[in-house]
C-alpha positions as CSV (number, residue, x, y, z in Angstrom):
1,X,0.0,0.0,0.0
2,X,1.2,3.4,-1.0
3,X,2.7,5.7,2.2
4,X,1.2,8.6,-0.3
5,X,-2.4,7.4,0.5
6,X,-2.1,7.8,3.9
7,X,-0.4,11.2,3.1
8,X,-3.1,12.7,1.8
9,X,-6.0,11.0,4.1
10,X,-4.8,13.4,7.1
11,X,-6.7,15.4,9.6
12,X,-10.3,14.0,11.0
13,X,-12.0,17.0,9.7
14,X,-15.4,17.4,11.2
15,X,-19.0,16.3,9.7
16,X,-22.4,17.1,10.8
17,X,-23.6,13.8,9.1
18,X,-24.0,11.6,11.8
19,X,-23.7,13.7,15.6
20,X,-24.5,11.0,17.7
21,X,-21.0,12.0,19.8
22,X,-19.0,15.4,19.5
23,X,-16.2,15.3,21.2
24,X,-14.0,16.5,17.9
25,X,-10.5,17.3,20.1
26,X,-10.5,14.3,21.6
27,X,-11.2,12.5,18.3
28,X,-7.8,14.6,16.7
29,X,-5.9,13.4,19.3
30,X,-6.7,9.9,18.5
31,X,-6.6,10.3,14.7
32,X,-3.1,11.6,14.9
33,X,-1.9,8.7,17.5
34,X,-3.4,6.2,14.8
35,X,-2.0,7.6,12.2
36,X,1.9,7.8,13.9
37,X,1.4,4.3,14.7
38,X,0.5,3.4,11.3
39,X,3.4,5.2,10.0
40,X,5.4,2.6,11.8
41,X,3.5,-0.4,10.3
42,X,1.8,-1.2,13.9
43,X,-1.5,-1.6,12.2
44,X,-3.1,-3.4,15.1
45,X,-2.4,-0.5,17.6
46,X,-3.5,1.9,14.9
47,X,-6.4,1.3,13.5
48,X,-8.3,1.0,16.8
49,X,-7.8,4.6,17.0
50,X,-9.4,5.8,13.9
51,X,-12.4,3.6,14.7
52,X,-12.3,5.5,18.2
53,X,-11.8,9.0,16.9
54,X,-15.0,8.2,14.1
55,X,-17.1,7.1,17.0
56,X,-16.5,10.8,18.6
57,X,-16.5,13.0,15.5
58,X,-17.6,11.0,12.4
59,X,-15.7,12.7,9.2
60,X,-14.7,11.4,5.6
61,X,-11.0,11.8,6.3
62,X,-11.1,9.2,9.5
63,X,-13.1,7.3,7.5
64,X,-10.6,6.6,4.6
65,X,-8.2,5.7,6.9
66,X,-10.2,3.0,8.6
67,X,-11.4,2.1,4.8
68,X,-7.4,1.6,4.4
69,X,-7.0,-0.6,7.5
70,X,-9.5,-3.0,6.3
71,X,-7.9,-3.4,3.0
72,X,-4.5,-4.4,4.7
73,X,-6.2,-6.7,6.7
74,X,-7.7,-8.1,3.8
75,X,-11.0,-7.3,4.2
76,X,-11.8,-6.3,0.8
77,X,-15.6,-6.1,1.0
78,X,-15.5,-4.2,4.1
79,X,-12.9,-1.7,3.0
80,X,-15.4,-1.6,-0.1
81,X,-18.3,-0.6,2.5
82,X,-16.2,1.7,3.9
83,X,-15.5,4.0,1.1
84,X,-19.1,4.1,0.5
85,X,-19.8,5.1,4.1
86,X,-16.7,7.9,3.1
87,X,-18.0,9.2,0.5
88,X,-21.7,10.0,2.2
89,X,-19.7,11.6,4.9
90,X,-17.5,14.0,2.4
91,X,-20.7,15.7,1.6
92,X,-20.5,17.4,4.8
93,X,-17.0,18.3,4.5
94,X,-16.2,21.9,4.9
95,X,-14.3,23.5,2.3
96,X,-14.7,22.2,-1.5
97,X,-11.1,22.1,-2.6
98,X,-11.2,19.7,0.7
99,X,-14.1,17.9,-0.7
100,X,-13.1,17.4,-3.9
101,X,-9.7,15.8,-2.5
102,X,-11.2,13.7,-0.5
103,X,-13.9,12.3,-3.4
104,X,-10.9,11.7,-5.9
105,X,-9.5,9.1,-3.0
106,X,-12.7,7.5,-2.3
107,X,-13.9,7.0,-5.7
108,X,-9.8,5.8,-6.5
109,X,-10.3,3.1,-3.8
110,X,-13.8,2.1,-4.6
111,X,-12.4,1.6,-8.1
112,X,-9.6,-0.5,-6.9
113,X,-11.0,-2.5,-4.9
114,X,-14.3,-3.1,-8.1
115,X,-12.0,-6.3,-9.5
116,X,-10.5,-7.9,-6.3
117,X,-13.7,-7.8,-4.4
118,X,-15.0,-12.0,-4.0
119,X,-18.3,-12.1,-4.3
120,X,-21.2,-14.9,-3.0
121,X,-24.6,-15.3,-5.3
122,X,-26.9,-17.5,-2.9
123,X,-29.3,-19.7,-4.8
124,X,-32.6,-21.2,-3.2
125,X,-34.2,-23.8,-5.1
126,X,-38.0,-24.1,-4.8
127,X,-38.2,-21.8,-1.4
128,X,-40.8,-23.6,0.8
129,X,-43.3,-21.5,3.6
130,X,-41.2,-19.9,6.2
131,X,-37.3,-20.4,5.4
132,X,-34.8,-18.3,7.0
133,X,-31.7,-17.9,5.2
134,X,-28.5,-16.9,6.7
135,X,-25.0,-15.9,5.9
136,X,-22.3,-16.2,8.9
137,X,-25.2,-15.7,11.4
138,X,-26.8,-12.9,9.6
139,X,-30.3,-12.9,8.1
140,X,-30.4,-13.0,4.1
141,X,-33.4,-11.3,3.0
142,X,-35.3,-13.0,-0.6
143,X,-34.1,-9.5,-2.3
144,X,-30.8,-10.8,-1.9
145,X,-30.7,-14.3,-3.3
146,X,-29.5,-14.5,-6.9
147,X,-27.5,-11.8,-6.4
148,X,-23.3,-11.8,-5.9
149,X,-22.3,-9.7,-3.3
150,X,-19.1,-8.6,-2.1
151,X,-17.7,-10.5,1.2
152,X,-14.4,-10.7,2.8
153,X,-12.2,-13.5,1.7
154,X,-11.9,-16.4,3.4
155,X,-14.4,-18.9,4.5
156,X,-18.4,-18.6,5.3
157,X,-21.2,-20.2,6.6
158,X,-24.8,-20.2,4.8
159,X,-27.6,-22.1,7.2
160,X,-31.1,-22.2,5.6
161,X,-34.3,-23.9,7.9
162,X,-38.4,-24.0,7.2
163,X,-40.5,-25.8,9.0
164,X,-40.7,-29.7,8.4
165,X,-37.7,-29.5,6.0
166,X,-34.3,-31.1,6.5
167,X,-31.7,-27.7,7.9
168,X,-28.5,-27.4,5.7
169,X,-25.1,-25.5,6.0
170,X,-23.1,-24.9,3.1
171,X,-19.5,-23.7,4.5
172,X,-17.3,-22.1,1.1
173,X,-14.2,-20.6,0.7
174,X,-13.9,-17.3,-1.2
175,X,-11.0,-16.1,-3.7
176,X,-10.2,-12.3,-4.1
177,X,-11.5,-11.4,-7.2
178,X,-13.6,-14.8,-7.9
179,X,-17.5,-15.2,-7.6
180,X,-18.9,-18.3,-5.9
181,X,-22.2,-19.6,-6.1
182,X,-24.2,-21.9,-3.3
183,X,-27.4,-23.6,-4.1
184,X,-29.7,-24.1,-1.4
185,X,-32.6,-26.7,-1.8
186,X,-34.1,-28.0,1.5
187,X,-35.5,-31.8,1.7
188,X,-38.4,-32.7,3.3
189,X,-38.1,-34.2,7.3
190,X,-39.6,-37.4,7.2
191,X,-37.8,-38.0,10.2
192,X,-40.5,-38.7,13.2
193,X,-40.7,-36.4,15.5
194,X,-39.3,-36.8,19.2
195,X,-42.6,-38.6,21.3
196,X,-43.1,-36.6,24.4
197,X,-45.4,-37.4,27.6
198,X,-45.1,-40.4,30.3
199,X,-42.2,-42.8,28.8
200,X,-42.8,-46.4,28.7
201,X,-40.6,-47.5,31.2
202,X,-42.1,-45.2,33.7
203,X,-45.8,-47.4,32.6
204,X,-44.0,-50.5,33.0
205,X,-42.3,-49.6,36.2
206,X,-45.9,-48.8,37.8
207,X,-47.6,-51.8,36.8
208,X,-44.9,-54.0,38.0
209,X,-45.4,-52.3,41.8
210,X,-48.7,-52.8,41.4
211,X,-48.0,-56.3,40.3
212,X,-45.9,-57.0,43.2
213,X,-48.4,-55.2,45.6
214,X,-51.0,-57.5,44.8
215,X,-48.7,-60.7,45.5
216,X,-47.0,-59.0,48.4
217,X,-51.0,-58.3,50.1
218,X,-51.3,-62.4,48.9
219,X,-49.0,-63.5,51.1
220,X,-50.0,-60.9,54.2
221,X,-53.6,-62.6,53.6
222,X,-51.8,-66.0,53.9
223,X,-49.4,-65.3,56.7
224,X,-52.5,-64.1,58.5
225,X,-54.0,-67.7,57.5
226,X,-51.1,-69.7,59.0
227,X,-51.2,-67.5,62.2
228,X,-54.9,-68.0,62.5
229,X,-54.5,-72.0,62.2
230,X,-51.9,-72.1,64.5
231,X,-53.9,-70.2,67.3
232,X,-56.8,-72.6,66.6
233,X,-55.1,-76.0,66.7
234,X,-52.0,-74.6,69.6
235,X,-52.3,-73.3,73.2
236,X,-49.3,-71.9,74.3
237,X,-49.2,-72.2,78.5
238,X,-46.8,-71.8,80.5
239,X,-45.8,-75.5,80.5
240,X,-45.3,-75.1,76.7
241,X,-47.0,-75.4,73.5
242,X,-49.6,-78.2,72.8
243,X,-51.6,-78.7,69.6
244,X,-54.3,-81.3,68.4
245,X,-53.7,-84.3,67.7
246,X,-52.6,-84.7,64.0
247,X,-52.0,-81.5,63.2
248,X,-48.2,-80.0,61.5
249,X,-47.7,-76.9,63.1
250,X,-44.6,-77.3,62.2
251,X,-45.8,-77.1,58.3
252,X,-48.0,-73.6,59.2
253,X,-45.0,-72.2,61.5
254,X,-42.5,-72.5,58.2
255,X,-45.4,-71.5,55.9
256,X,-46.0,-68.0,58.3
257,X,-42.4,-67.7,57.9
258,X,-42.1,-68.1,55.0
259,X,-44.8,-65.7,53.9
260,X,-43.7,-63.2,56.4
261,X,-40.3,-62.4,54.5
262,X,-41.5,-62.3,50.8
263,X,-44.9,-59.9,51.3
264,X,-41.5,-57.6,53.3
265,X,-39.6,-58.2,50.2
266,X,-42.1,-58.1,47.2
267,X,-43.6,-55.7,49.4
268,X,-40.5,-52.9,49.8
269,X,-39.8,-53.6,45.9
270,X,-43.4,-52.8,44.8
271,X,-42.7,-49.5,46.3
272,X,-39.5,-48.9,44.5
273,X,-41.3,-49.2,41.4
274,X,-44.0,-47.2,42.1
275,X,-41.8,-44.2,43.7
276,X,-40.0,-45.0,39.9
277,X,-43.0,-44.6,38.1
278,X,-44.4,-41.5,40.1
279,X,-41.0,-40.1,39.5
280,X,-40.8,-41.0,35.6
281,X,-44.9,-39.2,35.1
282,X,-44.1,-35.8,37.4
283,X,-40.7,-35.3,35.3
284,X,-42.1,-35.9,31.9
285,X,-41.8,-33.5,29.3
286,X,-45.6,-31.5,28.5
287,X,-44.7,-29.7,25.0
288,X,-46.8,-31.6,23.0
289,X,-49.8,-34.1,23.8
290,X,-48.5,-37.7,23.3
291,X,-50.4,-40.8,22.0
292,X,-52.4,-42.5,24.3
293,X,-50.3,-44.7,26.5
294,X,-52.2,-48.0,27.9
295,X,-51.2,-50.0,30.6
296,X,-53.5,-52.6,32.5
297,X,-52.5,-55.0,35.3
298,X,-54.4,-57.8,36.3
299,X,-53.6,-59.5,39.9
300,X,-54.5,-62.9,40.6
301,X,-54.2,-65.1,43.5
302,X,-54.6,-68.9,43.7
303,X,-54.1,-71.4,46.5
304,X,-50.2,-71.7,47.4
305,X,-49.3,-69.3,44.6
306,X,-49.8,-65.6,43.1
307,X,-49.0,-63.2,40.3
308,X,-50.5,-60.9,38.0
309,X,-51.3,-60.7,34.1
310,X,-50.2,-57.3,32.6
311,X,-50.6,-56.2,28.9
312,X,-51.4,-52.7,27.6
313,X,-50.4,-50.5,24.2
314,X,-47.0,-47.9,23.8
């Protein structure tokens, strides 16, 4: 880049264009401090200062300058913006021989930078009901596909999305000076959506406590029984324990036992499932209505033994 366009881009003269902060000897100071550092190739201590000084006094001058900093760094379509943004503000540059200056440099950059610029022409195929098209995170209006406009080079992200179709991201590569085209067509989702409400195993969960509820209260009812025989048939004194004649207490002692420890056990796991199951339905997810989820559970009880039949629809 030429020392003699930096030369000639001097003094952050001020314009009435945009006021939205005056402080116009503060934004000198750091228009002059940019530009000595830029005289000593320390771009990245530089150019922060112009941006500064057009923050507190916008002017065409300042605005070359940054326009110049961009192209250095490469960033051909924003130095291209920036001349644009110079030239608007040269028309409130006092003095015309000042004016005029200033216009021959903006409209010599502008023309420069014409045949390097890369350029991206985004093409949507078929656009279906509410797409949203994006390029590196900003919103691409319809007015703008078709057409090639100037980016940086380097690489970029396009993302389109619509409701029911397939989302797709192109990442490409731009060349200075090159145009590149990406097509954008957007399949349709036949993919199922996610199912939301109760899940299954919280159903299954809660018909297996009720399942082993039911044959837990089975064998309360029969330890109950063997108790119940064995005060009929047994008198317990203080001489000991006699029963009738012919009868096996010793059979209805085990049995009561017996039936003692698995209604405990069948009993505590019953409840394990069902605090499972409570747990599974109160922490479901409510964003859309699920399909109906059956589950029925059948106990059923028979002499010596127990269970219970369940069957239902996911």
């Amino acid at each position: 880049m030429a020392w003699v366009t930096w030369a000639i881009v001097t003094g952050a003269a001020p314009a009435r264009a945009e006021p939205v902060k005056s402080d116009p000897a503060a934004a000198e100071a750091l228009f002059r401090a940019g530009r000595d550092l830029v005289k000593k190739g320390d771009y990245a201590a530089g150019c922060p200062k112009f941006e500064a000084a057009l923050e507190l006094n916008p002017s065409a001058g300042t605005m070359l300058n940054i326009a110049k900093c961009h192209e250095h760094e490469g960033r051909l379509a924003t130095a291209w913006e920036d001349y644009h943004r110079a030239r608007t503000l040269n028309r409130e540059t006092a003095g015309n021989a000042r004016k005029r200056e200033l216009d021959d440099i903006t409209n010599q950059g502008i023309k420069d930078l014409e045949p390097r610029l890369p350029r991206l022409r985004v093409v949507v195929t078929a656009p279906p009901a509410g797409i949203e098209v994006s390029r590196d995170g900003k919103d691409l209006p319809s007015a703008a596909w078709g057409e090639a406009l100037p980016v940086d080079p380097g690489k970029h992200e396009v993302r389109a999305r619509a409701p029911g179709r397939k989302p797709r991201t192109v990442e490409v590569t731009l060349e200075e000076g090159k145009t590149s085209t990406v097509e954008i067509t957007l399949e349709v989702d036949t993919t199922p959506p996610p199912r939301n409400g109760v899940p299954i195993w919280a159903w299954i969960a809660g018909g297996a406590g009720l399942a082993l509820a039911g044959v837990s209260a089975y064998f309360v009812y029969d330890d109950l029984a063997a108790i119940d025989a064995l005060h009929e048939n047994c008198d317990v004194s203080y001489n000991g324990t006699y029963c009738a004649a012919g009868y096996d207490y010793q059979a209805d002692n085990r049995r009561k036992n017996r039936d003692f420890g698995l209604a405990l056990g069948l009993g505590g796991a019953g409840a394990l499932a069902l605090g499972a199951a409570v747990y599974g339905i109160a922490t479901a997810p409510r964003s859309r209505p699920a399909e109906p989820q059956v589950v029925a559970v059948t106990p059923w009880i028979a002499p010596g033994a127990a269970g219970a039949w369940m069957f239902g629809r996911f």
